[in-house]
C-alpha atoms as an extended CHARMM CRD file, in Angstrom:
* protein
*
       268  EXT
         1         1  UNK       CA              0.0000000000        0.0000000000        0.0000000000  PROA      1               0.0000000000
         2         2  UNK       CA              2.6210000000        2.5270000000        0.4670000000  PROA      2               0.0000000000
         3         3  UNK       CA              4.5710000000        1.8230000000       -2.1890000000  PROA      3               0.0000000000
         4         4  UNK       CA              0.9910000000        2.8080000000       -4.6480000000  PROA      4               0.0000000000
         5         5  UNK       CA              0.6000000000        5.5800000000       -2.4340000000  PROA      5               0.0000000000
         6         6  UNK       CA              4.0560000000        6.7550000000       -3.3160000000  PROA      6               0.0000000000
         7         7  UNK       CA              3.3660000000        6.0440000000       -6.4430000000  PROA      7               0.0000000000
         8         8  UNK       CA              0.2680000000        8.0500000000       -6.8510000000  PROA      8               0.0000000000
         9         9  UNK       CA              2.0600000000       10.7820000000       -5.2460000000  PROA      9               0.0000000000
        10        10  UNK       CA              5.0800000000       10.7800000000       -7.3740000000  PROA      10              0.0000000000
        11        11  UNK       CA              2.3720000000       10.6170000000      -10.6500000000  PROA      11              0.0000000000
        12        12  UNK       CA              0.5270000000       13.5740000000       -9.3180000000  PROA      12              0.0000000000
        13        13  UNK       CA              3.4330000000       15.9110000000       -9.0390000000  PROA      13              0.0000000000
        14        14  UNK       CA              4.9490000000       14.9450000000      -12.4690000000  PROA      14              0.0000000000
        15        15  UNK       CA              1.2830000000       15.9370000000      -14.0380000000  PROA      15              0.0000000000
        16        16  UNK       CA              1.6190000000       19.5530000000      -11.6070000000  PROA      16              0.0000000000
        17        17  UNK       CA              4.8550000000       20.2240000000      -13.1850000000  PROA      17              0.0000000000
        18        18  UNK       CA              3.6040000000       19.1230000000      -16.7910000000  PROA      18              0.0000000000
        19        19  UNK       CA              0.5770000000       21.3560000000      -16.3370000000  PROA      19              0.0000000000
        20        20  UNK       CA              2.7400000000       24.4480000000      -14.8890000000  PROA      20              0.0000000000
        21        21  UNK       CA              5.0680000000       24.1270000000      -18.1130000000  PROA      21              0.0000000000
        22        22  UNK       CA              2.1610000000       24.1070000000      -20.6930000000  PROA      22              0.0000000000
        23        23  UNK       CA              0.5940000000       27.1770000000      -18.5790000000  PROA      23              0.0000000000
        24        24  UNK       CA              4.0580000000       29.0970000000      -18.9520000000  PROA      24              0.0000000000
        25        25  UNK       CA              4.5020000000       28.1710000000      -22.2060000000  PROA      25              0.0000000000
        26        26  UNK       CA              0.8810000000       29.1230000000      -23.0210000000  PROA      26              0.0000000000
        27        27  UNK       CA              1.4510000000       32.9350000000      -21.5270000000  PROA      27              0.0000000000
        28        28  UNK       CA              4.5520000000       33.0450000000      -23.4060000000  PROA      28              0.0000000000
        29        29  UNK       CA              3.1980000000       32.1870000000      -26.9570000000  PROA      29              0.0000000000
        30        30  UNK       CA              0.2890000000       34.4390000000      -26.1840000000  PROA      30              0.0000000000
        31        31  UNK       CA              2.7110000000       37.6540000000      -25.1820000000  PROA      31              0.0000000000
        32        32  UNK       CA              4.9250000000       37.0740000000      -28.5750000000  PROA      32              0.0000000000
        33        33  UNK       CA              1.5230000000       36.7940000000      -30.7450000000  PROA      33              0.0000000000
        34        34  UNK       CA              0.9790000000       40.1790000000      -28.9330000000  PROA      34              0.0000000000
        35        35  UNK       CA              4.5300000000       41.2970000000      -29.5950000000  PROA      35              0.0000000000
        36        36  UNK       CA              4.2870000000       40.2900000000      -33.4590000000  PROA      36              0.0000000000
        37        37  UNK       CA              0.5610000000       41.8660000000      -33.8140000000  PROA      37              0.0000000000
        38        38  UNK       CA              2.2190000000       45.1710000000      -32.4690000000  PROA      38              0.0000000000
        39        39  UNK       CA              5.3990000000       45.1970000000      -34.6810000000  PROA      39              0.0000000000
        40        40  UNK       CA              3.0440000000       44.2820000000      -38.0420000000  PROA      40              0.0000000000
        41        41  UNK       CA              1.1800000000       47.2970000000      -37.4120000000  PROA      41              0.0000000000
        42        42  UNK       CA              3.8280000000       49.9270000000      -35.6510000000  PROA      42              0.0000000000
        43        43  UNK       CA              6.9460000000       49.9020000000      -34.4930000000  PROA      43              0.0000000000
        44        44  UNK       CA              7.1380000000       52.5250000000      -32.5810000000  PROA      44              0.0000000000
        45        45  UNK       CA              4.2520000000       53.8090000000      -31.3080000000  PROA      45              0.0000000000
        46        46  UNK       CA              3.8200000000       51.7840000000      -28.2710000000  PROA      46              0.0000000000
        47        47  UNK       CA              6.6210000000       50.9410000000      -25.3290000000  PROA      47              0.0000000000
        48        48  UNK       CA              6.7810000000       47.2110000000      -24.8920000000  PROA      48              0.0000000000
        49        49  UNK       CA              9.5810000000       46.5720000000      -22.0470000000  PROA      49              0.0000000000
        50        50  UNK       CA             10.8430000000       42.6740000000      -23.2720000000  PROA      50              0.0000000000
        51        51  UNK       CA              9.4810000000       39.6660000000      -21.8430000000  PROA      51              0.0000000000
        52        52  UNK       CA             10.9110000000       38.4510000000      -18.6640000000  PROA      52              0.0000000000
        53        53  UNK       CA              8.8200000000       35.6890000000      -16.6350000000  PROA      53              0.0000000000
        54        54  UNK       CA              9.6270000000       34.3970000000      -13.9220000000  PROA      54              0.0000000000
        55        55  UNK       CA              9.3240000000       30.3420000000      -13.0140000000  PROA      55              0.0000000000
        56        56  UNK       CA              5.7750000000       30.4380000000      -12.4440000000  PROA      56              0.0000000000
        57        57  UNK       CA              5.3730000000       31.9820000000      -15.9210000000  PROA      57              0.0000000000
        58        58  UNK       CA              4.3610000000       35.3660000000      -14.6310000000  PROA      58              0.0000000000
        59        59  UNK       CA              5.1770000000       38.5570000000      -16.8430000000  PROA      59              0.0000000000
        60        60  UNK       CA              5.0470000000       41.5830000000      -14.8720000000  PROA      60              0.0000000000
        61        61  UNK       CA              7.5060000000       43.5780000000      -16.1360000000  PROA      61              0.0000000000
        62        62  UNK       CA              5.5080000000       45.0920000000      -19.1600000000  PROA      62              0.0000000000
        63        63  UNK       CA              4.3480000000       48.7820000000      -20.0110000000  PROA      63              0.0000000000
        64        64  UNK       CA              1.8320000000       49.4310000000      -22.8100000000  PROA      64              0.0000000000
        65        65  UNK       CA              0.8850000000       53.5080000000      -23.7390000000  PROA      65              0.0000000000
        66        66  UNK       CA             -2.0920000000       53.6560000000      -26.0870000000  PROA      66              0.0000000000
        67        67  UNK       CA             -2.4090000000       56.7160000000      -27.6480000000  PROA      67              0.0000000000
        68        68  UNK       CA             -2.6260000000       57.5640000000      -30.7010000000  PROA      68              0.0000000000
        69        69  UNK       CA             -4.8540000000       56.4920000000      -33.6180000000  PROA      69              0.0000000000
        70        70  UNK       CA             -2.6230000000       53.4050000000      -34.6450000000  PROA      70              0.0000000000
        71        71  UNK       CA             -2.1840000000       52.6220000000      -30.4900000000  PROA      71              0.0000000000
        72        72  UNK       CA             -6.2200000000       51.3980000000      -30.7500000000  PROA      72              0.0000000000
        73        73  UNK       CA             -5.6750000000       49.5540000000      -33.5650000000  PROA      73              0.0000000000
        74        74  UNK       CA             -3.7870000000       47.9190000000      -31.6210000000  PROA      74              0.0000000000
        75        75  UNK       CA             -5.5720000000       47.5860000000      -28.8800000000  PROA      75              0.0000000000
        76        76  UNK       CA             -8.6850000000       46.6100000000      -30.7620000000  PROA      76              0.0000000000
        77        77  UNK       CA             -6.3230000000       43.8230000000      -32.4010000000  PROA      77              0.0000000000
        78        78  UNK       CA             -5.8980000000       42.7190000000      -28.3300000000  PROA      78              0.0000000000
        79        79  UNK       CA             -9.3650000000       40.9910000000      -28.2300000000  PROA      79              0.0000000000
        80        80  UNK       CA             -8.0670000000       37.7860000000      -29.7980000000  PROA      80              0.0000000000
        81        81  UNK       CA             -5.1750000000       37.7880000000      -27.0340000000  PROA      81              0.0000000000
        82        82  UNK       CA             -5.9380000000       36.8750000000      -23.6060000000  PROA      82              0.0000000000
        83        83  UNK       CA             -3.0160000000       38.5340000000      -21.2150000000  PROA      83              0.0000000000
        84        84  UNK       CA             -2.7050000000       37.2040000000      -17.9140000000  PROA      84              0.0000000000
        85        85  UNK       CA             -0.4250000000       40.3350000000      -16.1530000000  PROA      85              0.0000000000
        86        86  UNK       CA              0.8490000000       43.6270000000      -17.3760000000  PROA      86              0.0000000000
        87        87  UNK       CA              2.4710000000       46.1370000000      -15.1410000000  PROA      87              0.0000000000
        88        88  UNK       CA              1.5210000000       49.3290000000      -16.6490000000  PROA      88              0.0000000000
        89        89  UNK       CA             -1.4120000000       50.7260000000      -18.9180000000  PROA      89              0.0000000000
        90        90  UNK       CA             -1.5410000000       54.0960000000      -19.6680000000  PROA      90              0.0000000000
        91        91  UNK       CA             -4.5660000000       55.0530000000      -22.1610000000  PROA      91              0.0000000000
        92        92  UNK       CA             -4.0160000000       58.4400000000      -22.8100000000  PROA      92              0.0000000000
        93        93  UNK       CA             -6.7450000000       61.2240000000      -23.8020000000  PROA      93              0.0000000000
        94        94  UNK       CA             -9.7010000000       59.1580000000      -24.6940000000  PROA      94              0.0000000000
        95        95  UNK       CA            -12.8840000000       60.8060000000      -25.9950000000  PROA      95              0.0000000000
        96        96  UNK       CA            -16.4790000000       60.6230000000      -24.8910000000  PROA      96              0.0000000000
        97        97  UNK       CA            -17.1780000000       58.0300000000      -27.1580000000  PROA      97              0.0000000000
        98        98  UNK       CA            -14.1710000000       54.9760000000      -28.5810000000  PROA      98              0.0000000000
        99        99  UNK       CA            -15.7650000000       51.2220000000      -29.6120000000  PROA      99              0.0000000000
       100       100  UNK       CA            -11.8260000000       50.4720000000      -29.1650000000  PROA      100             0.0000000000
       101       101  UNK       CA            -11.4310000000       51.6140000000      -25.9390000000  PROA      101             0.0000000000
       102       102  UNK       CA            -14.4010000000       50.5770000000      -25.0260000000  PROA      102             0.0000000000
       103       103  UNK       CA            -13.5730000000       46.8990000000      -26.5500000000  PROA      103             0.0000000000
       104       104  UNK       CA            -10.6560000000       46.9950000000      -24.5470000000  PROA      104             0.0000000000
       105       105  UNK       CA            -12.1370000000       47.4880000000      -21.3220000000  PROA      105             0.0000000000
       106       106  UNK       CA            -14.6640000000       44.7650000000      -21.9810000000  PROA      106             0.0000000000
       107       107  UNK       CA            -12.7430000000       42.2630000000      -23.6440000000  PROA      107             0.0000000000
       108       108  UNK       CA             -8.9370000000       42.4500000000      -23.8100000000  PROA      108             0.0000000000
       109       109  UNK       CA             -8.2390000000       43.8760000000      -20.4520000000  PROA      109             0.0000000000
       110       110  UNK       CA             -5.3430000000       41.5140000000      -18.8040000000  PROA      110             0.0000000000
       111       111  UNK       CA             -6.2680000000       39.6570000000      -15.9600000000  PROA      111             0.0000000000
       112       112  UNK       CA             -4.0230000000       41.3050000000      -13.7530000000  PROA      112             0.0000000000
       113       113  UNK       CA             -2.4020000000       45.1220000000      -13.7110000000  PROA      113             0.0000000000
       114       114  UNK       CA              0.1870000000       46.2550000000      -11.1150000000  PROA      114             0.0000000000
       115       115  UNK       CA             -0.7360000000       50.0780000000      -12.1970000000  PROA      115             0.0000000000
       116       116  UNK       CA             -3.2890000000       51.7210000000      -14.5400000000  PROA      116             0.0000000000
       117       117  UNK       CA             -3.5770000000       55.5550000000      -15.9060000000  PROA      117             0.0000000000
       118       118  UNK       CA             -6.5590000000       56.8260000000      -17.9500000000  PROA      118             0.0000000000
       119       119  UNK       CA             -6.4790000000       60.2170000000      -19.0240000000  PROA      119             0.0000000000
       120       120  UNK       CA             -9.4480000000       61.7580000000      -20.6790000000  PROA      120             0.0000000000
       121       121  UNK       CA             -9.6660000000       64.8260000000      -22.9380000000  PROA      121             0.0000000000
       122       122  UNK       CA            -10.9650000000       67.3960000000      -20.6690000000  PROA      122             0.0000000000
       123       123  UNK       CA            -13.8540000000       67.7530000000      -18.9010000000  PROA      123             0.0000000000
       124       124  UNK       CA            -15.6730000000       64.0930000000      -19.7460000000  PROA      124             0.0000000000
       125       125  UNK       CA            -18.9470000000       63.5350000000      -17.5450000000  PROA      125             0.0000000000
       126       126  UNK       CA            -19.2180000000       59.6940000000      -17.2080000000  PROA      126             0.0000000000
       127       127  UNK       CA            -23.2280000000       60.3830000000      -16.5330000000  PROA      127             0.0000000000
       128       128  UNK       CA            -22.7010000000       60.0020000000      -20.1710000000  PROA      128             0.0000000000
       129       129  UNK       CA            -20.5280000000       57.7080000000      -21.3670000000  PROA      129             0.0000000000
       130       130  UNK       CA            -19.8740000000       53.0450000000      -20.8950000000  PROA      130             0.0000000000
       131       131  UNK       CA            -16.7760000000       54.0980000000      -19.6390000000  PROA      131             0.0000000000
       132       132  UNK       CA            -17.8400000000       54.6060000000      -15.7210000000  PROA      132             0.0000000000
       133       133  UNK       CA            -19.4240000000       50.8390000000      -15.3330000000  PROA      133             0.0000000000
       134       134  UNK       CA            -16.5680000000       49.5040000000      -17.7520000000  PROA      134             0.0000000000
       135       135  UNK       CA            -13.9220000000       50.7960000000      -14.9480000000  PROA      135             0.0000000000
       136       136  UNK       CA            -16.2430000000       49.7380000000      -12.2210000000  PROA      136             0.0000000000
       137       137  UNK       CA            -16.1830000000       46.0130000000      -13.8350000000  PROA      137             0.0000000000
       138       138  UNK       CA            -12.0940000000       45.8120000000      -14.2320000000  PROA      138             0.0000000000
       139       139  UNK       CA            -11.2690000000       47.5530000000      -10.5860000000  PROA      139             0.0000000000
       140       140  UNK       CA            -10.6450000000       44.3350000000       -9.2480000000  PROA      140             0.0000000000
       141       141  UNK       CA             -7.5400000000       43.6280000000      -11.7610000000  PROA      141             0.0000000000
       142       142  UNK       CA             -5.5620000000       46.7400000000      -10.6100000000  PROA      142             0.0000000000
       143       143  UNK       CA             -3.3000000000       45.9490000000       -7.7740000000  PROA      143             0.0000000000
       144       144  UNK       CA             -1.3540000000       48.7450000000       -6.9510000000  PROA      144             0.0000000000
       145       145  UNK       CA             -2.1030000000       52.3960000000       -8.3040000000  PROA      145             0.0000000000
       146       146  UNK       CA             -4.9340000000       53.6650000000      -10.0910000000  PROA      146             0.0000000000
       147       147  UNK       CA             -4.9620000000       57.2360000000      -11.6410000000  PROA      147             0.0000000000
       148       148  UNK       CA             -8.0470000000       58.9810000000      -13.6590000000  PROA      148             0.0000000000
       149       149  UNK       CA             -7.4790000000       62.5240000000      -14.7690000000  PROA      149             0.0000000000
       150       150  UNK       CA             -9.9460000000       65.2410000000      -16.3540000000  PROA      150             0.0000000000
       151       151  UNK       CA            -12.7420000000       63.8400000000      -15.4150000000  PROA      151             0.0000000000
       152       152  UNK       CA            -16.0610000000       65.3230000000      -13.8810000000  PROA      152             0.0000000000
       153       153  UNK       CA            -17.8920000000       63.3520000000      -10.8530000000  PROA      153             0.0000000000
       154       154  UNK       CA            -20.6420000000       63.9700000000       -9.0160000000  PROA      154             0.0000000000
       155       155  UNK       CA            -20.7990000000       62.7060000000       -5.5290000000  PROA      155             0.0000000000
       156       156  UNK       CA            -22.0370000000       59.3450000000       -6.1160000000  PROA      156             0.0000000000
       157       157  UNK       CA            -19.8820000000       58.7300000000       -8.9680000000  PROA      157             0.0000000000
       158       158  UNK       CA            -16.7560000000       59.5200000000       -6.4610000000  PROA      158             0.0000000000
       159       159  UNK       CA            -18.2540000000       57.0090000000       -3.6720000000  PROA      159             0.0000000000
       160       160  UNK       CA            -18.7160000000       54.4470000000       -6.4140000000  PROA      160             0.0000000000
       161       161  UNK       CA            -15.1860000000       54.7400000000       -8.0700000000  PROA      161             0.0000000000
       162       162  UNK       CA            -12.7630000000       55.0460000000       -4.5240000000  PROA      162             0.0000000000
       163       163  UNK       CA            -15.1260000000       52.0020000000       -3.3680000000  PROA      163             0.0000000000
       164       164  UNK       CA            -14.1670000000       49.9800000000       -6.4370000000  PROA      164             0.0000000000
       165       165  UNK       CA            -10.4120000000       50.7220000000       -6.0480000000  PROA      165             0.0000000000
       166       166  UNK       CA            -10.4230000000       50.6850000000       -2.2770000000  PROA      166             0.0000000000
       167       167  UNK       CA             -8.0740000000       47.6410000000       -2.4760000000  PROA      167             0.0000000000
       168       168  UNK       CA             -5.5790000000       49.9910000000       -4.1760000000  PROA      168             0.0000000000
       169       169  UNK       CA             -2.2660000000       51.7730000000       -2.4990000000  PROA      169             0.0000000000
       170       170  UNK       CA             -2.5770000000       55.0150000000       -4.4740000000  PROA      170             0.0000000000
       171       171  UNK       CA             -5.0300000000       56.9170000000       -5.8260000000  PROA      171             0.0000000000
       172       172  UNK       CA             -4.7930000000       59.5610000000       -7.7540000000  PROA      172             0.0000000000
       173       173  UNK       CA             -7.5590000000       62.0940000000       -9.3850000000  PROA      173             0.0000000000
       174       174  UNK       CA             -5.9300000000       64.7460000000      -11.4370000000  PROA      174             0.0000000000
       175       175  UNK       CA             -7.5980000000       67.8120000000      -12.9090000000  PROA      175             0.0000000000
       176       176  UNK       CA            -11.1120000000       66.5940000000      -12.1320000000  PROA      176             0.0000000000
       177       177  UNK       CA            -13.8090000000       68.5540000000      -11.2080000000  PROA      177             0.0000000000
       178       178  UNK       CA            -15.7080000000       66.8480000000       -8.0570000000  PROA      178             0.0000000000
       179       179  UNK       CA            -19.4670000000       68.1550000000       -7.1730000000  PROA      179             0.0000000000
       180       180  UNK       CA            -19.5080000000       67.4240000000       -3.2160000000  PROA      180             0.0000000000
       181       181  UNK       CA            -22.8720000000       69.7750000000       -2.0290000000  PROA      181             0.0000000000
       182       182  UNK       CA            -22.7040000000       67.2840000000        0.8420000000  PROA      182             0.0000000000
       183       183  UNK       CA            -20.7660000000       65.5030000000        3.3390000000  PROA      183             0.0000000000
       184       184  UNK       CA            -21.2440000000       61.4750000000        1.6870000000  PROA      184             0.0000000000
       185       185  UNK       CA            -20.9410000000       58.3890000000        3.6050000000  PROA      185             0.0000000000
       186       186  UNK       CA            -18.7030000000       56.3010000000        2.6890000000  PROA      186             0.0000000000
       187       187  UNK       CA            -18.2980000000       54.2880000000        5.9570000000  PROA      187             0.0000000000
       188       188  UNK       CA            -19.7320000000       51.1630000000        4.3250000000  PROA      188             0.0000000000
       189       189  UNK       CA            -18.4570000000       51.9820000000        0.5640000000  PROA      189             0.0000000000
       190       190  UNK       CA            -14.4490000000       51.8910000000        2.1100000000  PROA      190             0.0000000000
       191       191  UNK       CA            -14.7010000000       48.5020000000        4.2060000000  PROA      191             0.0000000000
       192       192  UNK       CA            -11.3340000000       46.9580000000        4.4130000000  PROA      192             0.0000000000
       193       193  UNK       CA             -9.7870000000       49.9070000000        2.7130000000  PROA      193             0.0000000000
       194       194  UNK       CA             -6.2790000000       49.6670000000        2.2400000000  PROA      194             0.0000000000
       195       195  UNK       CA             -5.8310000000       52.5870000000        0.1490000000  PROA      195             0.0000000000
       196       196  UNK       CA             -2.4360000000       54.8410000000        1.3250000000  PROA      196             0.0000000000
       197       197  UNK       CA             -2.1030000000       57.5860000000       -0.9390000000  PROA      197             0.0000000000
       198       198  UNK       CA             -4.5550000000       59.9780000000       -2.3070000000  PROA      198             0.0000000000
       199       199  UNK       CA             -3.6680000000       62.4390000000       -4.9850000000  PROA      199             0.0000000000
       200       200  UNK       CA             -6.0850000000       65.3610000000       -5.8390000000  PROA      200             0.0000000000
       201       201  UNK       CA             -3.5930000000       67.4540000000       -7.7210000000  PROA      201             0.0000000000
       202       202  UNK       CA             -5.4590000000       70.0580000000       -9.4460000000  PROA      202             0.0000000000
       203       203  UNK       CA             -8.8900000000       69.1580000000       -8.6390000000  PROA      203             0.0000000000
       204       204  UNK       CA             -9.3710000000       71.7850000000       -6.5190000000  PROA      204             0.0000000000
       205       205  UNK       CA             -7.8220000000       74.3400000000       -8.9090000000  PROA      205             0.0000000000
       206       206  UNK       CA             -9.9900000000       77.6020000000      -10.0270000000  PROA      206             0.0000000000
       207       207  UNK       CA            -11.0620000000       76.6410000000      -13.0760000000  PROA      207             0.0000000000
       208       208  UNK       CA            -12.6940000000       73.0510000000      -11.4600000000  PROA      208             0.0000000000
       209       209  UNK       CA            -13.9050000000       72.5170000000       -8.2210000000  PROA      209             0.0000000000
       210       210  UNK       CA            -12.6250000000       75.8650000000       -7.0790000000  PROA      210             0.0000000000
       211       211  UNK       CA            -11.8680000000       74.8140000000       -3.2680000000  PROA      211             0.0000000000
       212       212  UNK       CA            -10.6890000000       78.2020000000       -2.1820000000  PROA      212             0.0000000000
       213       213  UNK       CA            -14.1640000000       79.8410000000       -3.0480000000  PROA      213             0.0000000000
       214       214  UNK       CA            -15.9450000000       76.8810000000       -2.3750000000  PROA      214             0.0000000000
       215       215  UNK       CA            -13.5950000000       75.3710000000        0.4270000000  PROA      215             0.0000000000
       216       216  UNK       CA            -17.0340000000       73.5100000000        2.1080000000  PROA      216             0.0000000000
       217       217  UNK       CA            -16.9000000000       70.9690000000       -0.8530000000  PROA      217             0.0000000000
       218       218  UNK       CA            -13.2870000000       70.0410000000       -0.3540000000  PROA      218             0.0000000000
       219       219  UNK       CA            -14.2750000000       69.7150000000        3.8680000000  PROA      219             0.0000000000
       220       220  UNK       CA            -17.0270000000       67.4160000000        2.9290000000  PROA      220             0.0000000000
       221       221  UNK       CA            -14.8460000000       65.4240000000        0.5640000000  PROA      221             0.0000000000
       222       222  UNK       CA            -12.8330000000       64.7450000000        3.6310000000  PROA      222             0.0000000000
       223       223  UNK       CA            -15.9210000000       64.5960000000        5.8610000000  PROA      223             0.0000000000
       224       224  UNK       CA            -17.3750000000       61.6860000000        4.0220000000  PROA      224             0.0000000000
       225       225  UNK       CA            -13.7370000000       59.7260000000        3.4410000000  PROA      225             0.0000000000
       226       226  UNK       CA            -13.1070000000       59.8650000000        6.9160000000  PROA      226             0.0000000000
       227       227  UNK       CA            -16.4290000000       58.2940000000        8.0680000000  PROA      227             0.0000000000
       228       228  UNK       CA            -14.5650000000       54.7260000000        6.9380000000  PROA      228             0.0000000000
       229       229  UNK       CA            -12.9650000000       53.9030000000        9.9920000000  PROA      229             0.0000000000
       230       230  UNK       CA            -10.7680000000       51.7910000000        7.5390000000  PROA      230             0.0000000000
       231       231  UNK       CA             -9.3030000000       54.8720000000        5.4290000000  PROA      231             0.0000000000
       232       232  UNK       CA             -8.4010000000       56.6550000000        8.6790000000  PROA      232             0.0000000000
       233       233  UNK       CA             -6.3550000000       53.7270000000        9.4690000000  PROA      233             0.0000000000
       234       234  UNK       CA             -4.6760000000       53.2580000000        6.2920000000  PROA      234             0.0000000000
       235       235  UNK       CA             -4.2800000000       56.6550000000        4.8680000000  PROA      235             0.0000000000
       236       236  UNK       CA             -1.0900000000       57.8100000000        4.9600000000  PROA      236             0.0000000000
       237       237  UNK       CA             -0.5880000000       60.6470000000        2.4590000000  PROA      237             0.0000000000
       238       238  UNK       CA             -2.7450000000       63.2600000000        0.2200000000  PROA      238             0.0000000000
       239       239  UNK       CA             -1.5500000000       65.8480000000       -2.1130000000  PROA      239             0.0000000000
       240       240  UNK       CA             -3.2080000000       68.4650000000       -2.6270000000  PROA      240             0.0000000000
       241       241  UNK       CA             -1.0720000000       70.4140000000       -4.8560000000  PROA      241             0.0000000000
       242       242  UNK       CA             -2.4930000000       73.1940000000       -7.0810000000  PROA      242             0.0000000000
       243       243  UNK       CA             -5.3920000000       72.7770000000       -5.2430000000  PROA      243             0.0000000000
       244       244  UNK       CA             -5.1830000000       76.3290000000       -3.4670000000  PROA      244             0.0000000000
       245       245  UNK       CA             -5.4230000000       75.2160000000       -0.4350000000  PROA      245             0.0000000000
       246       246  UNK       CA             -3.2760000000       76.6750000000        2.4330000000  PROA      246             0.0000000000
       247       247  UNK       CA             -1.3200000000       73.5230000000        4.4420000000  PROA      247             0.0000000000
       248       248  UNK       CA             -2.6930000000       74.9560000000        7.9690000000  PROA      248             0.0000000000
       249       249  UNK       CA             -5.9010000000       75.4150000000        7.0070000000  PROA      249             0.0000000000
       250       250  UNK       CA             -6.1120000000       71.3940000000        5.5180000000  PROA      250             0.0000000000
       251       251  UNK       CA             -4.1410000000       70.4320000000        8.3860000000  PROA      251             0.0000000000
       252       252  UNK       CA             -6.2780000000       71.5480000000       11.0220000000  PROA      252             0.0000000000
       253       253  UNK       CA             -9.3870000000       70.0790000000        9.2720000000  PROA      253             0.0000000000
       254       254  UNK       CA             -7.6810000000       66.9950000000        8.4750000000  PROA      254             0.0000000000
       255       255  UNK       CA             -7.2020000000       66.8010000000       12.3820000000  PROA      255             0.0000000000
       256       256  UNK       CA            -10.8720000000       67.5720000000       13.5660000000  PROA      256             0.0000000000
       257       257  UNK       CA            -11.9680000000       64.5990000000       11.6650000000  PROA      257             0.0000000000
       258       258  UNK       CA             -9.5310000000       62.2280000000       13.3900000000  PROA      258             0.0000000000
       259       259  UNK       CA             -7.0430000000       62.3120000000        9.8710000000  PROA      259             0.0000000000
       260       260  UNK       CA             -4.2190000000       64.1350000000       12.2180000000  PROA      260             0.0000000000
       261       261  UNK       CA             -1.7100000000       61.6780000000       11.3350000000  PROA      261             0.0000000000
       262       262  UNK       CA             -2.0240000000       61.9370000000        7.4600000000  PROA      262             0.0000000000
       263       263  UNK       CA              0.8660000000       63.8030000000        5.7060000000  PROA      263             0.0000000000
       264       264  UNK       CA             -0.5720000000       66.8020000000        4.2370000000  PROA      264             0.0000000000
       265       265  UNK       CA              1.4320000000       67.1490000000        0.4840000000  PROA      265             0.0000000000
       266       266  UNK       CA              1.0510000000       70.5670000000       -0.7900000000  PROA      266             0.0000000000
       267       267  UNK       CA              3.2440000000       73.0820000000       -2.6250000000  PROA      267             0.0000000000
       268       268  UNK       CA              3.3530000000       77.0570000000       -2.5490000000  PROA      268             0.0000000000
């Protein structure tokens, strides 16, 4: 009996390693199709950082910029490749309305991305675009950062994105313009937060939310964040550069609502 036992055991962990190889393998040959579909169309367009995996056939060491017209020809050409990890993704001033982009989201986005950087052309309400949901739907492949800029939110739209990508160490919201008429709750939206560092450079800027004429929206921006007992434990850092916002002043409200140990990041 222990000799089939040992046996079995020895037959089980020769089909492991035979399986492991053919996986490897299989997210190598899928990478190089994507590597060949990218140099038949451009050459130069996109960064591609060369393929490095490690023994359990991870590749993590990628970048991809999509950005011009030939960039989402590319990435449209990405639905017949499935990628398992990419460590960047920068799409870079996307329109209201892009099937490609759009495509992307829904069908080619890798199943795993260390950090991820969509900038819109300015001033894009998601009330009326597939993009919003789209983001919602993928939040759970980001691991690390997440970073949206030029984008306008409205309260709930805020609550529903920094709940989606609470899992996240950074993130950042540049040049949006954030409605906040009220203090939100988002005690229940941020459970098990592990977020560190927020980034709300130029959001707060005159020509968008305006914080120093309208400096109650910013307070209930921080209001409503810290009502997650979570976020008050993990965050560490927010910049609020070009925000015009005076350190003291976002200091001594971070402090009254039990954020005093948060570094304050802000230039003059």
């Amino acid at each position: 009996m222990e000799n089939i036992a040992q046996s079995t055991k020895e037959n089980n962990s020769k089909v492991m390693s035979v399986e492991k190889s053919i996986l490897a393998k299989s997210k190598e040959q899928d990478y190089q199709r994507c590597c060949s579909a990218h140099f038949n169309i451009f050459s130069d367009e996109i960064e591609a950082k060369p393929l490095d995996s490690d023994s359990e056939g991870n590749f993590d060491n990628k970048d991809f910029y999509f950005q011009k017209h030939e960039d989402l020809k590319f990435a449209c050409k990405l639905k017949c490749v499935k990628f398992f990890s990419i460590n960047e993704i920068n799409l870079l001033y996307i329109k209201k309305k892009n099937k490609r982009i759009q495509d992307f989201f829904d069908f080619a986005f890798p199943s795993k991305v260390n950090d991820l950087w969509v900038i819109f052309c300015a001033g894009i309400n998601l009330n009326r675009s597939n993009y919003f949901n789209s983001l919602i739907k993928i939040s759970y492949k980001v691991t690390q950062s997440v970073g949206f800029e030029n984008l306008c939110l409205s309260a709930f739209q805020l609550k529903r994105l920094v709940s989606a990508y609470r899992h996240v160490d950074t993130l950042k919201l540049w040049s949006c313009k954030l409605s906040i008429p009220n203090a939100p709750d988002f005690s229940k939206a941020l459970y098990n937060c592990k977020l560190k560092q927020l980034s709300l450079i130029g959001s707060g800027s005159l020509s968008l939310s305006d914080w120093k004429n309208n400096f109650n929206e910013f307070k209930n921006l921080i209001q409503g964040l810290a009502s997650s007992t979570d976020l008050r434990a993990s965050l560490e850092t927010v910049n609020i550069n070009f925000c015009e916002i005076e350190r003291n002043e976002a200091e001594e409200f971070f402090e009254a609502n039990q954020l005093g140990g948060v570094e304050i990041l802000v230039c003059y």
